[in-house]
C-alpha positions as CSV (number, residue, x, y, z in Angstrom):
1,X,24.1,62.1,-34.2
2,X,20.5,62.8,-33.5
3,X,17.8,62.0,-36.3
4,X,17.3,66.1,-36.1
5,X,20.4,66.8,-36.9
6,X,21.3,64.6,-40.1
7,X,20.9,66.0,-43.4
8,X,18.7,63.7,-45.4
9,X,18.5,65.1,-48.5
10,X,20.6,63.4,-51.3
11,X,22.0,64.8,-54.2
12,X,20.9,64.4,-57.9
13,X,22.5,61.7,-59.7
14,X,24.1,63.8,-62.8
15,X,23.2,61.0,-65.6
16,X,20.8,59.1,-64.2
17,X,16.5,60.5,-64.1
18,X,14.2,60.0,-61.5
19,X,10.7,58.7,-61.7
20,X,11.3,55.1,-62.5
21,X,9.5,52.5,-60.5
22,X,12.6,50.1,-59.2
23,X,12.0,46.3,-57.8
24,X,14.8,45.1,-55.5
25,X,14.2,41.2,-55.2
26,X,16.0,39.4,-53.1
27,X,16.6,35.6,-53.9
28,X,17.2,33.4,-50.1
29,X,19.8,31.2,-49.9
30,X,20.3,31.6,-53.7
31,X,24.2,31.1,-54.3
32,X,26.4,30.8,-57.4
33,X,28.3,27.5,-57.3
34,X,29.5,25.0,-59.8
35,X,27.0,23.0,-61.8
36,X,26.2,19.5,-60.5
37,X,23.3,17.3,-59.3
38,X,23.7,18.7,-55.5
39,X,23.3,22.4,-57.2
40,X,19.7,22.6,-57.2
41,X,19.6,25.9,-58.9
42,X,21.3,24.4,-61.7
43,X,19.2,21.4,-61.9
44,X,16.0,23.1,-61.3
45,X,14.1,25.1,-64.4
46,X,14.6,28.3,-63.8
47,X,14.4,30.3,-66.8
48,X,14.0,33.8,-66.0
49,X,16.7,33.3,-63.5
50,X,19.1,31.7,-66.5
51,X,18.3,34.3,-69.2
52,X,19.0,37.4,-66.6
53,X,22.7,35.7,-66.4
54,X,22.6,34.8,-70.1
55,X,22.0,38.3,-71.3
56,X,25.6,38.9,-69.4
57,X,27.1,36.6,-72.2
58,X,24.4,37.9,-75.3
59,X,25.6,41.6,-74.4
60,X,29.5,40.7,-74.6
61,X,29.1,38.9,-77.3
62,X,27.3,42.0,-78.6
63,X,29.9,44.2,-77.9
64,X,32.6,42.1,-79.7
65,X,30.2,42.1,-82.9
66,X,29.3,45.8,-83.1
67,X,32.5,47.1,-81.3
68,X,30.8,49.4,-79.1
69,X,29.7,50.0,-75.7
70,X,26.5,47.6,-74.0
71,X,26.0,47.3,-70.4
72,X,26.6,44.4,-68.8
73,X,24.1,43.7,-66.6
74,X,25.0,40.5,-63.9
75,X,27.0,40.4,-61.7
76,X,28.6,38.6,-58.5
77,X,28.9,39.9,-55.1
78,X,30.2,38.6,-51.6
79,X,28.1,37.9,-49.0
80,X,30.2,36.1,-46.7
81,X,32.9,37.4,-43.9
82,X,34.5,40.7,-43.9
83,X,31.9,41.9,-46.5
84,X,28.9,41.5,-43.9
85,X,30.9,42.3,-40.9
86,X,31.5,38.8,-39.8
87,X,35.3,37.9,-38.0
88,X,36.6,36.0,-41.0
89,X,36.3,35.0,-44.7
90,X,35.3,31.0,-42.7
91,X,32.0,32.5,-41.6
92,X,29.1,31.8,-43.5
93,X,26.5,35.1,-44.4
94,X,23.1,34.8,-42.5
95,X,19.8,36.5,-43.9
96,X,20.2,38.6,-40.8
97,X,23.4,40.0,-41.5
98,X,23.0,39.9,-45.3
99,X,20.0,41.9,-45.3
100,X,21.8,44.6,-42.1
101,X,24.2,45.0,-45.5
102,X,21.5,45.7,-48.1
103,X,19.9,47.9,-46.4
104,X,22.7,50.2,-44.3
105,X,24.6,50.2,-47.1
106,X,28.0,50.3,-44.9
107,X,29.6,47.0,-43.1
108,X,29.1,46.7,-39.6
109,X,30.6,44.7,-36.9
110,X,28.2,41.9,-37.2
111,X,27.0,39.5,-33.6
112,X,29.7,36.9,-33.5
113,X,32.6,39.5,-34.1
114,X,30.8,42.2,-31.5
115,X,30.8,39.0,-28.6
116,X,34.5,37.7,-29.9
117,X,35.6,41.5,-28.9
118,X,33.7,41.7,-25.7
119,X,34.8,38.7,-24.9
120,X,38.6,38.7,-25.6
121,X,39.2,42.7,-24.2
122,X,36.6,40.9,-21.0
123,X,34.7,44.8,-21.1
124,X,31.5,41.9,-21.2
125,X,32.3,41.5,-17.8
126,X,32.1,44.9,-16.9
127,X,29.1,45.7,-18.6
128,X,25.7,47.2,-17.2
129,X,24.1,43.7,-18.4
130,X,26.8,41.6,-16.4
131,X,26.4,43.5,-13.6
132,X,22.6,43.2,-13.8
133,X,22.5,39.7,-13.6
134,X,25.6,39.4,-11.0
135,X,23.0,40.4,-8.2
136,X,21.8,36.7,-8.7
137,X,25.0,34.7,-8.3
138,X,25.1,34.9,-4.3
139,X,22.0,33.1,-4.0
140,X,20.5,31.9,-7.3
141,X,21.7,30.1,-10.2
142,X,22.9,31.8,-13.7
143,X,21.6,29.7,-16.5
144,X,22.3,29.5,-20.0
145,X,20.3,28.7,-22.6
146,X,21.3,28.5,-26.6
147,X,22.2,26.7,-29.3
148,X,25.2,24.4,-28.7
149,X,27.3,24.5,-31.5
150,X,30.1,26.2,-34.1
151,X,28.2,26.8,-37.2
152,X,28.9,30.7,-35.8
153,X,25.1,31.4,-37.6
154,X,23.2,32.1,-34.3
155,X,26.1,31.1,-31.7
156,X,29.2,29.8,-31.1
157,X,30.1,26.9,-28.9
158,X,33.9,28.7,-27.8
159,X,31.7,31.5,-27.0
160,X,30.1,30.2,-24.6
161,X,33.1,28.0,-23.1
162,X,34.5,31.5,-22.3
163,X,31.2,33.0,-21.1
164,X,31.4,30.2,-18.7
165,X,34.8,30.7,-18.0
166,X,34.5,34.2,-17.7
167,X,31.1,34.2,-15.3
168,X,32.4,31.3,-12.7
169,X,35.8,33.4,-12.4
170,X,33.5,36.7,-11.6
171,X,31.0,35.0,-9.2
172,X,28.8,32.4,-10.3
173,X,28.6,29.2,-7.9
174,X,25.7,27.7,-9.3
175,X,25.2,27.3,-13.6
176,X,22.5,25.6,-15.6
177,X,23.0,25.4,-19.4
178,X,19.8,24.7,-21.3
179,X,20.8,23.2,-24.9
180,X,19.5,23.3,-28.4
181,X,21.1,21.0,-30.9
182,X,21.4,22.1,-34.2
183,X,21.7,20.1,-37.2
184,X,20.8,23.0,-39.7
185,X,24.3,25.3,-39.9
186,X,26.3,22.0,-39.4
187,X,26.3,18.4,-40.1
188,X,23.6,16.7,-38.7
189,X,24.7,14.1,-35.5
190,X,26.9,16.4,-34.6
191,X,25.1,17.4,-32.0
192,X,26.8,14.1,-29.8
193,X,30.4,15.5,-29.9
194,X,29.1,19.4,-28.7
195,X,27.6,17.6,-25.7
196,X,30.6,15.9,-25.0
197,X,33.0,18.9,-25.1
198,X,30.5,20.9,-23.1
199,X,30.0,18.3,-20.7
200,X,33.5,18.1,-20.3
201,X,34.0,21.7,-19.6
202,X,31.2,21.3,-16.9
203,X,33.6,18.7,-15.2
204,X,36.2,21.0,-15.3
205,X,34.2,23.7,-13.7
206,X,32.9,21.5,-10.5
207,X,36.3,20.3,-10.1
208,X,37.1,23.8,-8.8
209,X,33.9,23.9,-7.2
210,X,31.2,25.4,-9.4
211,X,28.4,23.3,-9.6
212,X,27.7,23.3,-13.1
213,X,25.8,21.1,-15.0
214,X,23.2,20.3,-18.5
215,X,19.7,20.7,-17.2
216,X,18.2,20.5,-20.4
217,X,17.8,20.4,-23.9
218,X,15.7,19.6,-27.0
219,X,16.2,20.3,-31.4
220,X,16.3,23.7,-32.9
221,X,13.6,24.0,-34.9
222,X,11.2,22.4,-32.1
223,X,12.3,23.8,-29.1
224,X,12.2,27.2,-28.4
225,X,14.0,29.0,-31.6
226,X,11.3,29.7,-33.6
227,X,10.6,33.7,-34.8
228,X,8.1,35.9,-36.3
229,X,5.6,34.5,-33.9
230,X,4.8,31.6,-36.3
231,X,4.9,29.1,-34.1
232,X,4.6,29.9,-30.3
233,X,4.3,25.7,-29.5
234,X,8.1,25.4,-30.2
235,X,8.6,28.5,-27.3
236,X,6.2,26.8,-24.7
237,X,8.2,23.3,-25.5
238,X,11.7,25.1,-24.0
239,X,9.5,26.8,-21.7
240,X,8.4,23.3,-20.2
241,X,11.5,22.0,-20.3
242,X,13.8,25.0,-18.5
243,X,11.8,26.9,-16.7
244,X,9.3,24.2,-15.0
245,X,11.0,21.3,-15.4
246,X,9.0,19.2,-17.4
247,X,9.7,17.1,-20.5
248,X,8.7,13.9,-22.1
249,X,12.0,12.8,-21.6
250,X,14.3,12.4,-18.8
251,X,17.8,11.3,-18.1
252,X,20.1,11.7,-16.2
253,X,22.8,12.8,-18.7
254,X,22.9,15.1,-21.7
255,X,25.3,13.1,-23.7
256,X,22.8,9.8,-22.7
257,X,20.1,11.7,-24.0
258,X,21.2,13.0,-27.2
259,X,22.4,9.4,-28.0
260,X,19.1,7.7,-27.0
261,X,17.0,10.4,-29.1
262,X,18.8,9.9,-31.9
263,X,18.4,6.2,-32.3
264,X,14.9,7.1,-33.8
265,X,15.3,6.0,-37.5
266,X,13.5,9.7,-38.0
267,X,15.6,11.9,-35.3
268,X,17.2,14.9,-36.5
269,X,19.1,17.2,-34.3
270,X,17.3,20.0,-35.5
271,X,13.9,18.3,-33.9
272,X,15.0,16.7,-30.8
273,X,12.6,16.4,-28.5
274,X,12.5,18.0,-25.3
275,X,14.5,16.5,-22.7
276,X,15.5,17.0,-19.0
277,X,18.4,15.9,-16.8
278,X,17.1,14.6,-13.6
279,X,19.1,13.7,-10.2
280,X,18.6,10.2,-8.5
281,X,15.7,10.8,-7.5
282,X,13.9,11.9,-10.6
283,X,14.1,15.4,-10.0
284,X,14.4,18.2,-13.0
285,X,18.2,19.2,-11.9
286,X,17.8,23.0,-13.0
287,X,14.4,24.4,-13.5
288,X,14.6,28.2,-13.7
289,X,13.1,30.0,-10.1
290,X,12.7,33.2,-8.6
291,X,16.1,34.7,-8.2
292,X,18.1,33.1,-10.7
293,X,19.8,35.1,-13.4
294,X,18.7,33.9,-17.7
295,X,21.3,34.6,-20.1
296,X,20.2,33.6,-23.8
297,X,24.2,33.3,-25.7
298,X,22.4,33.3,-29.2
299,X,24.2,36.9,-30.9
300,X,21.9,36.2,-33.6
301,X,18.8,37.9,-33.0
302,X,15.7,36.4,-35.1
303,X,15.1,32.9,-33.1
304,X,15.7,34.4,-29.8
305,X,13.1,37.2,-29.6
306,X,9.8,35.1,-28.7
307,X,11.6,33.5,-25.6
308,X,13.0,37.3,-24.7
309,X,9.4,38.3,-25.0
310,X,8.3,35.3,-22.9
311,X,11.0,35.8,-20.1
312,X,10.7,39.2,-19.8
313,X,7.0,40.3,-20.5
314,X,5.0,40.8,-17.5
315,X,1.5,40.4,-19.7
316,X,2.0,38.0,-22.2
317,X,-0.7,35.9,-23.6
318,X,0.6,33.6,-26.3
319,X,0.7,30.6,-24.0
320,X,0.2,29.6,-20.4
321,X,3.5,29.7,-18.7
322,X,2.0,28.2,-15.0
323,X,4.6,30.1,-13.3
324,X,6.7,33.4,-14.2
325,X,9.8,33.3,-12.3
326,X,11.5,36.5,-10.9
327,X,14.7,36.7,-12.4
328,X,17.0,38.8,-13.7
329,X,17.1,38.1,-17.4
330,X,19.7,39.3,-20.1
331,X,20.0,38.4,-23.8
332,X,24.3,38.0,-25.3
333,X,22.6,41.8,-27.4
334,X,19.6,43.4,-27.6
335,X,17.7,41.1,-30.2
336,X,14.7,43.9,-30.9
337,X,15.8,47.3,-30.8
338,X,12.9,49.1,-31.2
339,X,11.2,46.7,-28.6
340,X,14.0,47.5,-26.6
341,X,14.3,43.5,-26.0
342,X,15.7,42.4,-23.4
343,X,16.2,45.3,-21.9
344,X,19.5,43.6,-20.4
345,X,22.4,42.3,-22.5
346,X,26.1,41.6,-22.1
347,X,27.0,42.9,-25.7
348,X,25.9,46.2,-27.3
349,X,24.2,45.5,-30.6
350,X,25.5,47.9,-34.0
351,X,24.5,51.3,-34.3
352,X,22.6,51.2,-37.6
353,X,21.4,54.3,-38.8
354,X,21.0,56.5,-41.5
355,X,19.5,53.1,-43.5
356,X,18.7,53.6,-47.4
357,X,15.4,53.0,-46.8
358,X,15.3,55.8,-44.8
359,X,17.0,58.0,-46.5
360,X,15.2,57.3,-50.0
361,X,11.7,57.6,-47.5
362,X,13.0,61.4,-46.8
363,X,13.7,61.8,-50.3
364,X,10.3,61.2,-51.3
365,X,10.7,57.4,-52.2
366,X,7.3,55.8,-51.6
367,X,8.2,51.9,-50.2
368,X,6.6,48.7,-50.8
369,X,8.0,45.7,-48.9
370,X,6.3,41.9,-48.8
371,X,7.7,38.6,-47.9
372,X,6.0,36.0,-46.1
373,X,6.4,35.1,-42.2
374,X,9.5,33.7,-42.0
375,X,11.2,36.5,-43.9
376,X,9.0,39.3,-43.4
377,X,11.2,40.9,-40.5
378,X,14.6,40.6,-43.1
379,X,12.7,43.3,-45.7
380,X,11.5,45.3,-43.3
381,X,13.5,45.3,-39.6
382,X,17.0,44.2,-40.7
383,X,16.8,46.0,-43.7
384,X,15.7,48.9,-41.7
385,X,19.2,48.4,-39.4
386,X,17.0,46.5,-36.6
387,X,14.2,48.8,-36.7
388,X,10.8,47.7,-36.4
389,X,8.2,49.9,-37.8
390,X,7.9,52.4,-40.7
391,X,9.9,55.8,-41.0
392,X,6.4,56.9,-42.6
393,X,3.4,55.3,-42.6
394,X,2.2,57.6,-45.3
395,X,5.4,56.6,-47.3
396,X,5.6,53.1,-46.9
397,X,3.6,49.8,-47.1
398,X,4.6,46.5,-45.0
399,X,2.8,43.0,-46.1
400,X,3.3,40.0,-44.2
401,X,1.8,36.5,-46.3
402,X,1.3,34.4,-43.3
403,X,3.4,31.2,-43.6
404,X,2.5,27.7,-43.7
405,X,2.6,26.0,-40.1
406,X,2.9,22.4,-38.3
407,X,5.0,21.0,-41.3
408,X,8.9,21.3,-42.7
409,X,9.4,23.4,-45.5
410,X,9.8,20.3,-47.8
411,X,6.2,19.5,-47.5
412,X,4.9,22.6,-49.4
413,X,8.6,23.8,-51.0
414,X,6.9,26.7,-53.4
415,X,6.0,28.3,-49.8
416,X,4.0,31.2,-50.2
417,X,6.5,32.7,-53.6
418,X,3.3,32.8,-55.6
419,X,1.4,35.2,-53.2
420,X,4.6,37.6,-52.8
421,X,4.8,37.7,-57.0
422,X,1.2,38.4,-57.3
423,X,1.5,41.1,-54.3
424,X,3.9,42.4,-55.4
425,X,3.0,43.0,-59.4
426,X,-0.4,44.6,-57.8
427,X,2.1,46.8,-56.0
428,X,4.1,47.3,-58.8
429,X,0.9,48.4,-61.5
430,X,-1.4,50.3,-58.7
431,X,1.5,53.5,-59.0
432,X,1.4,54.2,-55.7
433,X,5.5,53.2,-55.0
434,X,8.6,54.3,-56.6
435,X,10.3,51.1,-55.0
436,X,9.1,47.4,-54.3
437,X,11.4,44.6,-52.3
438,X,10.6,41.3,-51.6
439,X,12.0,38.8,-49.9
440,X,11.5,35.1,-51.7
441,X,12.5,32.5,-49.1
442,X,12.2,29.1,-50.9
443,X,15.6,28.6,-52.0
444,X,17.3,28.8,-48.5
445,X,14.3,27.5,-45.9
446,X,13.6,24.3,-47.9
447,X,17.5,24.1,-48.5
448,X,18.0,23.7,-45.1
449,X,15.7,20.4,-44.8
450,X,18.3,18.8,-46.9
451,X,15.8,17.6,-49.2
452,X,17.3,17.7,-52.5
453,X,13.7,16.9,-54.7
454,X,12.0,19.6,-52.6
455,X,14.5,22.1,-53.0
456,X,14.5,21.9,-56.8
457,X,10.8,22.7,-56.8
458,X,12.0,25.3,-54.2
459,X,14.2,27.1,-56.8
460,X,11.5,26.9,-59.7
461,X,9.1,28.3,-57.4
462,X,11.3,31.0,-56.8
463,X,12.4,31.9,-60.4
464,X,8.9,31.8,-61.5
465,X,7.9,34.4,-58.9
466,X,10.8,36.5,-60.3
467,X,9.1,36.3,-63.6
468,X,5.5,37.6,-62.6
469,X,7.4,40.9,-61.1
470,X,9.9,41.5,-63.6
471,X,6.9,41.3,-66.0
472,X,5.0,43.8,-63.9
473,X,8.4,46.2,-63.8
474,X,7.9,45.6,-68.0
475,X,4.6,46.4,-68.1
476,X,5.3,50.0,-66.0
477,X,8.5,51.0,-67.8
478,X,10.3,50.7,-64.6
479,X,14.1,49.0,-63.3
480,X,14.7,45.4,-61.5
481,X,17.5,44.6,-59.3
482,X,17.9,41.2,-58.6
483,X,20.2,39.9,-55.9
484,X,20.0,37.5,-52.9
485,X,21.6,37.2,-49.5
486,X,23.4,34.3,-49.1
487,X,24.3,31.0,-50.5
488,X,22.5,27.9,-49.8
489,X,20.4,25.7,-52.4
490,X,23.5,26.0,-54.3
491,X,25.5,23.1,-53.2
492,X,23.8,20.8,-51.3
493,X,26.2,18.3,-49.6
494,X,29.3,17.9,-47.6
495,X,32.6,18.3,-49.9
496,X,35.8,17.1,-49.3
497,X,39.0,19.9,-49.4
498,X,38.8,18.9,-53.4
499,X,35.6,19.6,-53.6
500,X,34.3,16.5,-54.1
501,X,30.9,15.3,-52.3
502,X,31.4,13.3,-48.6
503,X,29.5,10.2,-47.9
504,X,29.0,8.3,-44.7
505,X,29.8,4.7,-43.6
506,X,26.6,3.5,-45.5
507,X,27.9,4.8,-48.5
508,X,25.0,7.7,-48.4
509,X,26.0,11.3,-49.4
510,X,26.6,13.5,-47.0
511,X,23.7,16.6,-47.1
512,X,24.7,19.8,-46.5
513,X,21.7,21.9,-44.8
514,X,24.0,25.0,-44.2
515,X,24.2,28.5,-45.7
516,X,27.6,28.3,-47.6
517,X,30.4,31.0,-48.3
518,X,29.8,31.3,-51.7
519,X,29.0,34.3,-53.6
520,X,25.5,35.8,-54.8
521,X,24.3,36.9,-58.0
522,X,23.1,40.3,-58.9
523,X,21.4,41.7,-62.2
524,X,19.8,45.1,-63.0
525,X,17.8,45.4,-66.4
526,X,14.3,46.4,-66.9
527,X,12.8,49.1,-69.4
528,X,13.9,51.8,-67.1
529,X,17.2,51.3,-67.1
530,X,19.0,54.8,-68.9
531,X,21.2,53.4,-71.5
532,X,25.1,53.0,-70.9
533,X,24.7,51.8,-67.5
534,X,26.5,49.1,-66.4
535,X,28.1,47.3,-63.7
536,X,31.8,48.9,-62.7
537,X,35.1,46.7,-63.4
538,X,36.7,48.6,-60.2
539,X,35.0,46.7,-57.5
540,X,35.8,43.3,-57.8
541,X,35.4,42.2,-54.1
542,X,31.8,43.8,-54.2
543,X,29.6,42.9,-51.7
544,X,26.1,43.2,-50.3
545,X,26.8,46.2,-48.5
546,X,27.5,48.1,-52.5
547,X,24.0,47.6,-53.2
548,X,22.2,50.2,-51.6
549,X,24.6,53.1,-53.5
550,X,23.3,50.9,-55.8
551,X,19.8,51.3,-55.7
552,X,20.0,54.9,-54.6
553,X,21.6,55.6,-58.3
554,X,18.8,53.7,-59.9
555,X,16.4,56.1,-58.6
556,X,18.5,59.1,-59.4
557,X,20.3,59.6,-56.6
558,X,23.8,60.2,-55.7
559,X,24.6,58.1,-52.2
560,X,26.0,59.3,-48.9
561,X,30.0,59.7,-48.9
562,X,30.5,57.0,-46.2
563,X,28.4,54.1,-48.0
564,X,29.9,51.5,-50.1
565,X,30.6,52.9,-53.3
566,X,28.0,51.9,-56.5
567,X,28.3,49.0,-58.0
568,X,27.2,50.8,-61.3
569,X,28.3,54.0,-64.0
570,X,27.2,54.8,-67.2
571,X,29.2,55.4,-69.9
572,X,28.2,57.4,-73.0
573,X,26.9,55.5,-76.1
């Protein structure tokens, strides 16, 4: 269905008015988990945060003493599995995915469950993007680059032992794979092991006469997968090390190099350095050249769209890449699809349309979104359904707070949550928008350091950024809805099938730097807020895909038939 031809105009909600300024504030990596010392929301102070979950217990409590009716106002929510379109309750919720769900207001088939379909009905392999880069395999040499592990956040390492499979059983003589440890979505060190099993594959494979081998690698979160443009020095290191070459370190095996790197006292997977595997003679075994085929197996799309941009843009500035190969070049989806980038991929991405935001921008909603750099794209392109861009400029407002650079979150752990509160309460008191959402990263991107101290701060950053906007939605007479995306800064360490905290040989607890599968909070309040509404007792598997109706009823508006049904009604007083 055509833009032109939807109907965009939404009905009245029958109880609820119009008019009323609403703040949706999403809290990163902000789960619900039990209280301990490795739940850093619970240890941190975070009061605003405490008394929007304690008014759930004030209002019951209310209710028993007066023996009538009082919303109740928080709330969980999934955000994990099925209820973001991920293959199984096991998988872990991703900002990506999480904020796809706020915003569509529907569950899609998410990256990892799109690729496990391609892959197991093989219709990957008879693709236009297989095809595309198939022209290669005669002469050139298909290489892989990704990141090599199972935390199924940006990729999946029995994914790409079947993309392997699959492309040396339909042509490919010669394959490359270009690794990127991880460290962040599972247990640091693990990083050893995935080499290992890859490398044996790769065994496998020149035993029936592919020649396939590791020609490179280097840590996540130094090489290559970095996003938002924030720091194109992490791109140019993978560039370096797959495309000419060239590293600071060389061996002659990937599982030699992992294990050297990582006796550093300081080495993390996620910050490898850059390595290359080199033959007898010293030479780089699998630089990419002119007609060799790329394939980036990341179905995640946020830390692969700077090296799309790199491998496929003719003028590109951003960094001197000495050489620009010809090659034919496709990405696991499309990661950008209003770039259209890459403009070759194996899998088709979701068809998101018919987002909230733009159906609440055709109603007349006038949008305010701000986070800072390294979450800016989740309140604006995911929550748009992968759209970069406004619907309406003259409707909407985007504000990116440039993030801090050259240093792990843990340095500076309040981040930039100040400058997104104080944008966003300007926002809030100018008039000019009938909805604000932010995007306040600190409790997931310092989470994933590991760094329990830091991440405390994190969470009190956070909660006291919540307070300077709920303050502003006072001030205006308006609605807040309070949510977050996924868990993380929840439960920071390993846990044994009792729940009980891991430790390692040295006796040191095991850190969890990982999203987790627990569920979110979400809390509506706010002056605004028409009396007798309150969350529903008939959804109790709620997820993140029932806000939207959500929000849509909070500005007085009845959602589309297909969405995921409110989360909210209101009863008469």
């Amino acid at each position: 269905m055509g833009s032109s031809e939807i109907s965009w105009k939404l009905a009245d909600h029958p109880k609820l008015p119009k008019g009323k300024t609403v703040a949706v504030v999403v809290l990163d990596g902000w789960g619900e988990a039990n209280p301990d010392k490795y739940n850093c929301i619970h240890v941190a102070q975070t009061p605003t945060m405490d008394s929007l979950k304690q008014l759930k217990y004030e209002l019951l409590t209310l209710i028993m003493f007066l023996q009538k009716g009082a919303p109740e106002r928080w709330r969980l929510v999934r955000a994990h599995g099925t209820a973001v379109g991920l293959p199984t309750e096991d998988d872990m919720g991703n900002s990506e995915v999480g904020h796809n769900a706020l915003g569509a207001g529907r569950i899609y088939a998410q990256g990892a469950k799109l690729v496990d379909l391609a892959l197991a009905s093989r219709k990957i392999y008879e693709g236009e993007g297989f095809k595309y880069i198939t022209e290669c395999f005669d002469q050139g040499t298909l290489h892989l680059i990704g990141l090599l592990s199972d935390g199924g956040v940006h990729s999946r390492l029995d994914q790409l032992q079947l993309l392997l499979k699959g492309a040396s059983e339909n042509g490919a003589k010669r394959i490359r794979v270009h690794i990127l440890t991880d460290g962040r979505d599972v247990l640091d060190g693990s990083s050893v092991g995935f080499v290992e099993t890859l490398e044996n594959d790769l065994l496998k494979l020149r035993e029936k006469g592919v020649d396939a081998q590791i020609a490179s690698g280097g840590g996540r979160m130094y090489v290559t997968m970095d996003r938002y443009e924030n720091d194109w020095g992490v791109v140019k290191r993978g560039w370096d090390a797959q495309v000419l070459g060239e590293a600071p370190h060389k061996f002659r095996s990937a599982v030699e190099a992992v294990k050297k790197l990582r006796e550093d006292p300081k080495a993390n997977d996620q910050y490898l350095p850059p390595f290359v595997i080199v033959d007898e003679s010293g030479k780089a075994v699998g630089p990419i050249v002119d007609g060799d085929a790329v394939v980036t197996f990341n179905f995640r799309a946020d830390r692969m769209v700077m090296l799309a941009k790199a491998l496929e843009y003719e003028d590109f500035d951003k960094f001197d890449r000495v050489r620009f190969p010809k090659i034919r070049y496709a990405g696991m989806l499309q990661y950008d699809g209003e770039l259209k980038l890459p403009s070759h991929y194996l899998v088709s991405p979701p068809e998101i349309e018919r987002t909230s935001g733009e159906y609440l921008v055709h109603n007349g909603i006038r949008t305010f979104a701000c986070s800072e750099t390294v979450k800016f794209g989740h309140v604006t392109f995911f929550w748009n359904g992968n759209r970069s861009g406004y619907f309406d400029s003259s409707m909407e407002e985007y504000v990116e707070i440039p993030s801090d650079t050259g240093i792990t979150f843990n340095v500076k752990p309040k981040m930039k949550a100040l400058e997104i509160a104080e944008k966003t309460r300007d926002a809030i008191l100018s008039g000019k928008f009938d909805q604000v959402r932010v995007n306040l990263p600190n409790g997931d991107m310092v989470g994933h350091t590991g760094d329990i101290e830091a991440t405390i701060v994190a969470c009190k950053a956070a909660d006291d950024a919540v307070k300077i906007i709920l303050d502003a939605i006072e001030q205006v007479g308006g609605i807040y809805v309070v949510t977050a995306d996924h868990g993380n800064a929840e439960d920071m360490v390993k846990r044994n099938k009792s729940g009980q905290p891991l430790f390692d040989k040295k006796g040191d607890i095991q850190i969890l730097t990982s999203h987790t599968l627990q569920p979110v909070p979400i809390a509506i309040g706010g002056p605004g807020l028409a009396p007798g509404v309150r969350f529903r007792n008939d959804v109790p598997d709620g997820g993140l895909a029932n806000v939207a109706a959500t929000v849509m009823n909070l500005h007085g508006f009845e959602a589309p038939s297909d969405y995921e049904p409110t989360l909210i009604e209101v009863v008469d007083n």
